[in-house]
N, C-alpha and C positions, 0 to 999 in steps of 0.2 A: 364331517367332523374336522376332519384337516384344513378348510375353508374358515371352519368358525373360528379354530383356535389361532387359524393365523390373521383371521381379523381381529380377533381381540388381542393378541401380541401385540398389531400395529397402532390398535388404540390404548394399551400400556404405554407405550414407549411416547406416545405421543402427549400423555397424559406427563406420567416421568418428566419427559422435557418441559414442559408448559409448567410444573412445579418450581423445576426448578429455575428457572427463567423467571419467576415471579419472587427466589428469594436472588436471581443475581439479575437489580436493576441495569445495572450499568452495562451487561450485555445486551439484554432485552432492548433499551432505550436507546445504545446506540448502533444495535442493529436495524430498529427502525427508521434511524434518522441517515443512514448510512442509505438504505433501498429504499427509503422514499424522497430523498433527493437522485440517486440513480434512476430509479423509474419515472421520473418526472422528466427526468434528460431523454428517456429512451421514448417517452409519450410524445414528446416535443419535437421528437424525428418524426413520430408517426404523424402526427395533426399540423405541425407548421415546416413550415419554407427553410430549411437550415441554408441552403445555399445563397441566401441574404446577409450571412456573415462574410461576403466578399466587398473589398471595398467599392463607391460607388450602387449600392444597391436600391439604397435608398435614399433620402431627405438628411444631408449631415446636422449632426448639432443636433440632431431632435430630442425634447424632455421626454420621460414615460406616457405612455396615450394609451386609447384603444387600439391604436392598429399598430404602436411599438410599445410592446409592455416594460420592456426595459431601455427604452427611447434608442439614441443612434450617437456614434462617436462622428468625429469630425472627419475623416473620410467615407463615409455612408455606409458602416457596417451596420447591420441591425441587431443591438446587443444581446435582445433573448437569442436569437438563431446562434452567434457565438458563443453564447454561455452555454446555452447546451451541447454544442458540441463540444466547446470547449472543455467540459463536466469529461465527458466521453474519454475525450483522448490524450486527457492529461491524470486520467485514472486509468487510461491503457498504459501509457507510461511506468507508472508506479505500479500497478500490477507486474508488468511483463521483470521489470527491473528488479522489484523486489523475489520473482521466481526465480529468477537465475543469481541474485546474489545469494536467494538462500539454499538453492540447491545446491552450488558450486561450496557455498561456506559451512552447510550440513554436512558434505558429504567430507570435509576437510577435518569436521569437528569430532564427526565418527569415526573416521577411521585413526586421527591424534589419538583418543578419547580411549578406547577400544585396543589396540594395541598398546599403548605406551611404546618404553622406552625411547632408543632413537628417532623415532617417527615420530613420537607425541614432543621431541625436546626439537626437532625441523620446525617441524607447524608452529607451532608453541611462537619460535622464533620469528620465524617467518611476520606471522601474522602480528607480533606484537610490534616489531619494528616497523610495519606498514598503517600499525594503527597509529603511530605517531604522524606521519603525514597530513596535513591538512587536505582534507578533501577537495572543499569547494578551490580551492587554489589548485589542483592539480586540476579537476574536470575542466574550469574555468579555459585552462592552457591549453587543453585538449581540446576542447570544443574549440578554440580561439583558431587551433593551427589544420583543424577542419574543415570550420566554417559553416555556413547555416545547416545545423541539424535535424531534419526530419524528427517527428515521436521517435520511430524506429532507432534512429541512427542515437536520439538524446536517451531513449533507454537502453541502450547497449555501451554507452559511452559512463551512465550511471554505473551499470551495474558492475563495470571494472573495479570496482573500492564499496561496492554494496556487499561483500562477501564475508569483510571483515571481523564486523560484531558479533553475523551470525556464527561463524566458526568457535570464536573463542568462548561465546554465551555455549551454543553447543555442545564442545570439550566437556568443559566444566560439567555437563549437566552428563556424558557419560560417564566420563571419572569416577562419579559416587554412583550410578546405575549399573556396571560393571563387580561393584563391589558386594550388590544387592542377591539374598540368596538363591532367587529365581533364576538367578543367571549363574552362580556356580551350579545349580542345579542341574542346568543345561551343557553345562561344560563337563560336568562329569557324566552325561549320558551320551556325551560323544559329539553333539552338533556343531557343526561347521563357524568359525568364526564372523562369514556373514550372515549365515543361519540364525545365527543369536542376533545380530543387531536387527535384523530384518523382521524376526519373529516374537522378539525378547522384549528390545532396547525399545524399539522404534514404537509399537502401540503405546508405551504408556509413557512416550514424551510429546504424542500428538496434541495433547492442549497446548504445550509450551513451546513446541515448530508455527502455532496456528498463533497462538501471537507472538511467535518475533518475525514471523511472516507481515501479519499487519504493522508492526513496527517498522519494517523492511519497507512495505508497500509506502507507508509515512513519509519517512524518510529519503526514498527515493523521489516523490511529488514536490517535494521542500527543495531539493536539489534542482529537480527539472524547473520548477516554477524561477528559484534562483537563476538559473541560466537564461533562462528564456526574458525573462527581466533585463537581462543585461544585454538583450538582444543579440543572444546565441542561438535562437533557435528559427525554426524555417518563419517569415514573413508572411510566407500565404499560405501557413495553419494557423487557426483560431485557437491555440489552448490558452487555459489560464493565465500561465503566465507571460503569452505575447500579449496580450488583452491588458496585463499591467503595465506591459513594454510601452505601448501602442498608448496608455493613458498617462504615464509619466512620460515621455517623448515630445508629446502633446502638451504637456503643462493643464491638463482635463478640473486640475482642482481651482488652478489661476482662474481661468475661464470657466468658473463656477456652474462646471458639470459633473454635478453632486453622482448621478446617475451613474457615471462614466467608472468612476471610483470606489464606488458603492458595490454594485453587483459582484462582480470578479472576486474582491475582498469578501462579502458576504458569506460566497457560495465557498469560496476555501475555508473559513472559521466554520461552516457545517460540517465541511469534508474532515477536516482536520479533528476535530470535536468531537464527531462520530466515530474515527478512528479511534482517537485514542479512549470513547468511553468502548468498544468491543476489545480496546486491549486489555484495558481494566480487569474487565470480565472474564477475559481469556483467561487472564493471569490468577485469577480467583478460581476457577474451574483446575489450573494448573495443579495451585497451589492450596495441599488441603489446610493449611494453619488459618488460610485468608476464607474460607468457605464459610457461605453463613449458615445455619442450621436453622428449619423451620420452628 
């Protein structure tokens, strides 16, 4: 009996989900357009030659063909093998960047948020005077007086100012959670001040960490992609944005390599479009006003 009834729990919930996923499109559509451009990168390891994304591999200049489906720039990279890698590791980037901006900027916003007083009017400050700063002009100098950036080193270099928005969206959003009766309710049966946010706060702000996380993750790729355009980033990695580098360098539009241009651009407006339709969604999940009702 304990078998059936936890098979059928697993098939509620999964029913549940698939309900509601069909009245929130914009999750649903850009969750799949999100993993089935990823898995098509990761298929692409499996079935072809990525290491032909080095220059010299192949026939430069080549148009799309059979044996180059996204033909070849003018140093003999072979663009499928760079795209997909380049998918890979300029979404590791923005993954890894956007973790540690939001962990480091959650944990800033919880504990401003959560405490107040002094604490909440430090952070408060803190973080407002840093959000005036222009980013891409700080990272820019940073990277500049570095020098060629590895993924690694360009998302740890991001995530130095990726903390920001998350903190003060965060605050805000314990501020009036704090104030909520669940939470005095806890507070007068004694639990511990992390206890409440760990136990309390934290479940029922995970749809709204889950997209400013993808916001985070966004924003961080826009950034890396920026830099690496400007030819900040390592030379002999294939991500997104050396592949833009590498095609405006080249003058690839002069020299009417449509292909050249094409790809790199394509694959970001999916990436980007995906993201932002699961934030959509997230944000809808978040927020019950925006929820649609069957």
């Amino acid at each position: 009996m304990a078998i059936a009834d936890s098979v059928y729990e697993r098939r509620s919930r999964l029913a549940t989900t698939f309900s509601y996923l069909q009245r929130n499109p914009s999750l649903l559509f850009g969750g799949l357009l999100f993993f089935t451009l990823i898995g098509a990168a990761l298929v692409a390891h499996v079935v072809y030659d990525t290491s032909l994304s080095q220059p010299l591999s192949v026939m430069p200049s080549q148009p799309p063909s059979a044996e180059l489906p996204f033909g070849s720039d003018t140093q003999g990279r072979d663009l499928f093998a760079s795209i997909a890698r380049g998918t890979l590791l300029t979404l590791g980037i923005g993954l890894l960047a956007g973790s540690i901006g939001l962990t480091f900027g959650g944990a800033l916003g919880f504990i401003a948020g959560f405490f107040g007083g002094w604490v909440d009017t430090v952070v408060k400050l803190f973080v407002d005077v840093l959000l005036t700063v222009p980013a891409l002009l700080v990272l820019v100098i940073i990277a500049s007086a570095v020098g060629e950036l590895p993924p690694l080193g360009m998302a740890l270099v991001i995530a130095l100012l990726a903390w920001r928005r998350p903190a003060r969206q965060i605050r805000a959003q314990v501020l009036i959670l704090r104030e909520a009766g669940f939470v005095k309710t806890a507070r007068i049966s004694g639990r511990g001040p992390f206890a409440i946010i760990f136990k309390e706060i934290l479940p029922n702000l995970l749809p709204f960490l889950a997209a400013s996380f993808t916001v985070a993750v966004s924003a961080a790729i826009l950034a890396s992609v920026g830099l690496e355009a400007l030819g900040l980033g390592s030379q002999s990695v294939p991500t997104l944005g050396m592949t833009i580098f590498w095609m405006m360098n080249f003058s690839a539009l002069m020299l009417g390599m449509w292909w050249w241009v094409l790809t790199p651009i394509a694959v970001l407006i999916i990436l980007f479009v995906s993201l932002y339709l699961i934030t959509a969604g997230l944000d809808e999940l978040a927020n019950p006003r925006l929820r649609r009702r069957a």
